[in-house]
C-alpha positions as protocol buffer text, in pm:
chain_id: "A"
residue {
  index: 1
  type: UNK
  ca { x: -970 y: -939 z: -2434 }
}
residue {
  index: 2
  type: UNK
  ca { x: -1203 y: -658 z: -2545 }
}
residue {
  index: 3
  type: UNK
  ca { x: -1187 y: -528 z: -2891 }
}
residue {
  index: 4
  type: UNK
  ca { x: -1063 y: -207 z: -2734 }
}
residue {
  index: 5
  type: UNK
  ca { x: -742 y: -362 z: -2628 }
}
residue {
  index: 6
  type: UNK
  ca { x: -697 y: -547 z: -2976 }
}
residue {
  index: 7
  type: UNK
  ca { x: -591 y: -228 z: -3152 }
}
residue {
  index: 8
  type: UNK
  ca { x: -278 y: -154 z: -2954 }
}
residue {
  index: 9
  type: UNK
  ca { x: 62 y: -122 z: -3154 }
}
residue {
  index: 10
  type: UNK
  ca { x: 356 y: -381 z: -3074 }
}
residue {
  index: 11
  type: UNK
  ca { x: 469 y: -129 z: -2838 }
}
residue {
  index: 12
  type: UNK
  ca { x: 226 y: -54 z: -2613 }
}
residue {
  index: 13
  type: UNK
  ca { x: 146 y: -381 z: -2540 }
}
residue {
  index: 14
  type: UNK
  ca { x: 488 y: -465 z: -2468 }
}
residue {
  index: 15
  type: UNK
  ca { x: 468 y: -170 z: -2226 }
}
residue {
  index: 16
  type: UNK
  ca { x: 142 y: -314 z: -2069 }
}
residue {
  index: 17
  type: UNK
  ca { x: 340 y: -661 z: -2008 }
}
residue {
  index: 18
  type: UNK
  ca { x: 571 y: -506 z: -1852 }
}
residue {
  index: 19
  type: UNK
  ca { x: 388 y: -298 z: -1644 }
}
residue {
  index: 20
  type: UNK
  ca { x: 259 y: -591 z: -1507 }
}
residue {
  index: 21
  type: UNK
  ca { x: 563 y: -711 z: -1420 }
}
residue {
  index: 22
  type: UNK
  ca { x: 746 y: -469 z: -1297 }
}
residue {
  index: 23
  type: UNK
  ca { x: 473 y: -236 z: -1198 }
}
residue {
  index: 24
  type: UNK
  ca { x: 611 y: 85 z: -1291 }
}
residue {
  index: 25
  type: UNK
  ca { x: 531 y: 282 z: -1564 }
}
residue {
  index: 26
  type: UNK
  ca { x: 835 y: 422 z: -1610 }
}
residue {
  index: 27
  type: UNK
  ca { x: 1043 y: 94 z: -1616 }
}
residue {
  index: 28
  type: UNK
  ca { x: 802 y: -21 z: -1849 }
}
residue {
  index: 29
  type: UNK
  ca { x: 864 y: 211 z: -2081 }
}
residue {
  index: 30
  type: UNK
  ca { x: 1212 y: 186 z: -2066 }
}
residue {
  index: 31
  type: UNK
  ca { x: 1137 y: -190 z: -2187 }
}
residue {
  index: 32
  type: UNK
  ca { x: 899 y: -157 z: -2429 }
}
residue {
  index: 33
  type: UNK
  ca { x: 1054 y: 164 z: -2629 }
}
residue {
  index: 34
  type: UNK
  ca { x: 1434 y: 100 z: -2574 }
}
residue {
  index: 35
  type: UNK
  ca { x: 1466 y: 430 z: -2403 }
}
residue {
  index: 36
  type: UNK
  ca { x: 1776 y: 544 z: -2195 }
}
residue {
  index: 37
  type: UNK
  ca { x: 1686 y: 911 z: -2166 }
}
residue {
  index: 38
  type: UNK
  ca { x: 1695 y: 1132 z: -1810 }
}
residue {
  index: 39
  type: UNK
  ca { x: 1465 y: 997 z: -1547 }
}
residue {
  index: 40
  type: UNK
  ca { x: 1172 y: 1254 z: -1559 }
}
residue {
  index: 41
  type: UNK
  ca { x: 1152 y: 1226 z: -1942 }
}
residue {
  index: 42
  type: UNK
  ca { x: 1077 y: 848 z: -1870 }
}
residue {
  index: 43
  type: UNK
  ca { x: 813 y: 913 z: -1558 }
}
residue {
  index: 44
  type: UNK
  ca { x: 648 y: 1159 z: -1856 }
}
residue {
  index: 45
  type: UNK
  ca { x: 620 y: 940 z: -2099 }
}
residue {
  index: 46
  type: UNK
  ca { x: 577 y: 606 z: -1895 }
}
residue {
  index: 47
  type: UNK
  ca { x: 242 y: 804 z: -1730 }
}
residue {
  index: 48
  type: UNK
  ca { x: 102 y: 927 z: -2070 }
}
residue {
  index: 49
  type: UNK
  ca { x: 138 y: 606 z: -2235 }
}
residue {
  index: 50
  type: UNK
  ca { x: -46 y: 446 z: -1949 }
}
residue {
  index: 51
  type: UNK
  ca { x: -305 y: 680 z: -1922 }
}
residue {
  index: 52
  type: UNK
  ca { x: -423 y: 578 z: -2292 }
}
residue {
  index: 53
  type: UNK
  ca { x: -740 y: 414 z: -2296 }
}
residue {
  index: 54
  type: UNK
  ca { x: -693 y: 124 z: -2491 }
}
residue {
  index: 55
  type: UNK
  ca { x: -323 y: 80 z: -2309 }
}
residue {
  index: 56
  type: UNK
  ca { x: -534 y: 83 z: -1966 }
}
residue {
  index: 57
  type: UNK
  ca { x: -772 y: -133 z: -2072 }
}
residue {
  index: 58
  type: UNK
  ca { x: -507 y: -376 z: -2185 }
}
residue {
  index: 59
  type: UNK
  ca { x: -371 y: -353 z: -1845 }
}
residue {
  index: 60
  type: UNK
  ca { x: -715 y: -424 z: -1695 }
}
residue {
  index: 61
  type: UNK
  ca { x: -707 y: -707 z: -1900 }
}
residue {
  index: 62
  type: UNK
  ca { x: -403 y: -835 z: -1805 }
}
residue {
  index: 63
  type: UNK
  ca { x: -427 y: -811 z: -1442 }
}
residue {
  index: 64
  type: UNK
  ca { x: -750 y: -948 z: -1424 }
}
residue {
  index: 65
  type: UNK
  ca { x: -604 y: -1274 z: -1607 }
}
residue {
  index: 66
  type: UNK
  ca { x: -330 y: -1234 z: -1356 }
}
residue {
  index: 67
  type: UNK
  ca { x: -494 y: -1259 z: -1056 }
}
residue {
  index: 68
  type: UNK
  ca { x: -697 y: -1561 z: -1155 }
}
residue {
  index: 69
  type: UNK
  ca { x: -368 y: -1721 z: -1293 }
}
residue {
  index: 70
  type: UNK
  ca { x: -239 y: -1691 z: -934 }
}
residue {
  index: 71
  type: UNK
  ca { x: -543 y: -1734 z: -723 }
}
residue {
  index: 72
  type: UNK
  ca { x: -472 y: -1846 z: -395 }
}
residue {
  index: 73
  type: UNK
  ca { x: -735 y: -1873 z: -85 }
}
residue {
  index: 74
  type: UNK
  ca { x: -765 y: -1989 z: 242 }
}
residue {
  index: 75
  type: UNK
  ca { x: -998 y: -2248 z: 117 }
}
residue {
  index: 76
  type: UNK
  ca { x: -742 y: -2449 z: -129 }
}
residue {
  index: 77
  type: UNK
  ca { x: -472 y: -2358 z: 115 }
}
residue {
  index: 78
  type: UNK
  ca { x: -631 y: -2524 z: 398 }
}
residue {
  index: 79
  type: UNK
  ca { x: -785 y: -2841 z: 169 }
}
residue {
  index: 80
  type: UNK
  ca { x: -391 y: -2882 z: 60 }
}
residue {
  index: 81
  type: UNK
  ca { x: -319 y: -2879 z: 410 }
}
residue {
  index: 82
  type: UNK
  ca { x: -575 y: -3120 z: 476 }
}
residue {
  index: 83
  type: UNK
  ca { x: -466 y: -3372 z: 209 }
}
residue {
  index: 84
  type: UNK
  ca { x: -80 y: -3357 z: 352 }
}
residue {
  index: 85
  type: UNK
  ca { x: -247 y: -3413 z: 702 }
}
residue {
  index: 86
  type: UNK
  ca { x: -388 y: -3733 z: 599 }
}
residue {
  index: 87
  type: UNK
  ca { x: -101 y: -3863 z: 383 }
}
residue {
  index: 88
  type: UNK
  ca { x: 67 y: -3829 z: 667 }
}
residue {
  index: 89
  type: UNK
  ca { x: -135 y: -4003 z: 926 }
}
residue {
  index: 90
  type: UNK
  ca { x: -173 y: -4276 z: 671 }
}
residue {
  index: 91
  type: UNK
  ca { x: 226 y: -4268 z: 668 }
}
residue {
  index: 92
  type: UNK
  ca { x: 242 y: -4355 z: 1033 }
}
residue {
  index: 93
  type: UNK
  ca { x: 413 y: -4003 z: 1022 }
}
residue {
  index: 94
  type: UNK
  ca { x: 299 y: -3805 z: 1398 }
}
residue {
  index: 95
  type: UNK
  ca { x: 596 y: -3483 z: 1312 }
}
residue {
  index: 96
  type: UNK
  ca { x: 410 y: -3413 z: 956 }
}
residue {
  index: 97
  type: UNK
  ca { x: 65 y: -3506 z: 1098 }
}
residue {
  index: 98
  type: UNK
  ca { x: 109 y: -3231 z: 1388 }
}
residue {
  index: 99
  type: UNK
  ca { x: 271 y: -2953 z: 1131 }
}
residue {
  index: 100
  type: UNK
  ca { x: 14 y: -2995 z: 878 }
}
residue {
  index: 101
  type: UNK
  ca { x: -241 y: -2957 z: 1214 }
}
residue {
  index: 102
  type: UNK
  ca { x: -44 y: -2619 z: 1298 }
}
residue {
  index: 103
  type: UNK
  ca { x: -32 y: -2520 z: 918 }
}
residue {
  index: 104
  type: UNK
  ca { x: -414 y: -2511 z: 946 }
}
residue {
  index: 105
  type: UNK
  ca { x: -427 y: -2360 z: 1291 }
}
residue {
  index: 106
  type: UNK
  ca { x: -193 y: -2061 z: 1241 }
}
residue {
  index: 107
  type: UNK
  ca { x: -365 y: -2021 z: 872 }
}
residue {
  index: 108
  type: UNK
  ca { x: -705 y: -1988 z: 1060 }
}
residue {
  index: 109
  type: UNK
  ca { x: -591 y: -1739 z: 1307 }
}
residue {
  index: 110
  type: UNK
  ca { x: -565 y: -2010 z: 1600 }
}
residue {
  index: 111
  type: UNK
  ca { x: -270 y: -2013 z: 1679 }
}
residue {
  index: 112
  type: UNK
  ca { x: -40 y: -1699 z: 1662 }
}
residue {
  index: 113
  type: UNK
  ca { x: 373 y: -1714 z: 1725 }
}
residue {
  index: 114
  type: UNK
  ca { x: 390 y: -1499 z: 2005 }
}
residue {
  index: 115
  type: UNK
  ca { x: 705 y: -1291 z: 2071 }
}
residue {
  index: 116
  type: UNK
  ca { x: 818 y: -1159 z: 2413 }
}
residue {
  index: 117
  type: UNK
  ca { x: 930 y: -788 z: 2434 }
}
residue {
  index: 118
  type: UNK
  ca { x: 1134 y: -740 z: 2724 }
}
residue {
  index: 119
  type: UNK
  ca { x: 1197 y: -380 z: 2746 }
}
residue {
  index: 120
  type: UNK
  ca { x: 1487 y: -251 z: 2950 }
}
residue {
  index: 121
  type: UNK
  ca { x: 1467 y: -47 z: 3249 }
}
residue {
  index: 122
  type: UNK
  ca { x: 1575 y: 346 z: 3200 }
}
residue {
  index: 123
  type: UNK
  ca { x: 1977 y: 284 z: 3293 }
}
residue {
  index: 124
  type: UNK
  ca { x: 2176 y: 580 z: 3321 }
}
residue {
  index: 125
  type: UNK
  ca { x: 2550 y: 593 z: 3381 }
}
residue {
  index: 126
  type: UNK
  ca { x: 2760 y: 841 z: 3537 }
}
residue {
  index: 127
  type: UNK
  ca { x: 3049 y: 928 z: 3416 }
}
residue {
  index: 128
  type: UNK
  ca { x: 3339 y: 871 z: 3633 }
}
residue {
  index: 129
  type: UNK
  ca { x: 3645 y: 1136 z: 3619 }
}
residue {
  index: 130
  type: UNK
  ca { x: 3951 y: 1034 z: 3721 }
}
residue {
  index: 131
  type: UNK
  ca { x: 4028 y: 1171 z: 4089 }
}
């Protein structure tokens, strides 16, 4: 973290966690400052507390450490997909063979699910009155 973000109070770095998690300032400070007041009082405060600089660059922080906590790419998807299609074929087992083969095809843009749209003719119906 930078030395910026080091300074925060208790508070605003529970707001910061859970502006990350809920990603809404005003939920966040809800959280963080154990607030039940009226909704607008909350936007208010949740905006000005996030629009502190060492709050936002606490937040920064955070998601930055976020994303690369959760980092997923095409690349380790389709090596994992890869490994399971070899376990597989070393298995004897053709079914998970041919959906880890489809796993990498539809991941690569290969092969896309297509869905038929059938659209109905313009109908109209008369209305019939009793004779």
């Amino acid at each position: 973290m930078t030395e910026v973000t080091c300074t925060v109070i208790t508070e605003e770095r529970d707001f910061a966690l859970a502006y990350i998690e809920t990603g809404s300032a005003a939920k966040a400070y809800r959280q963080a400052y154990d607030h039940n007041g009226n909704d607008a009082t909350v936007r208010r405060c949740g905006h000005a507390i996030l629009q502190r600089s060492k709050v936002e660059a606490l937040v920064t922080d955070l998601q930055v450490g976020h994303r690369e906590r959760h980092k997923v790419t095409v690349d380790g998807l389709t090596w994992e997909l890869e490994k399971a299609r070899i376990l597989a074929m070393d298995a004897r087992n053709a079914a998970a063979a041919v959906q880890a083969i489809m796993g990498k095809a539809k991941l690569h843009g290969l092969l896309v699910d297509k869905q038929e749209i059938n659209e109905r003719p313009h109908i109209s119906f008369k209305m019939v009155g009793s004779m």
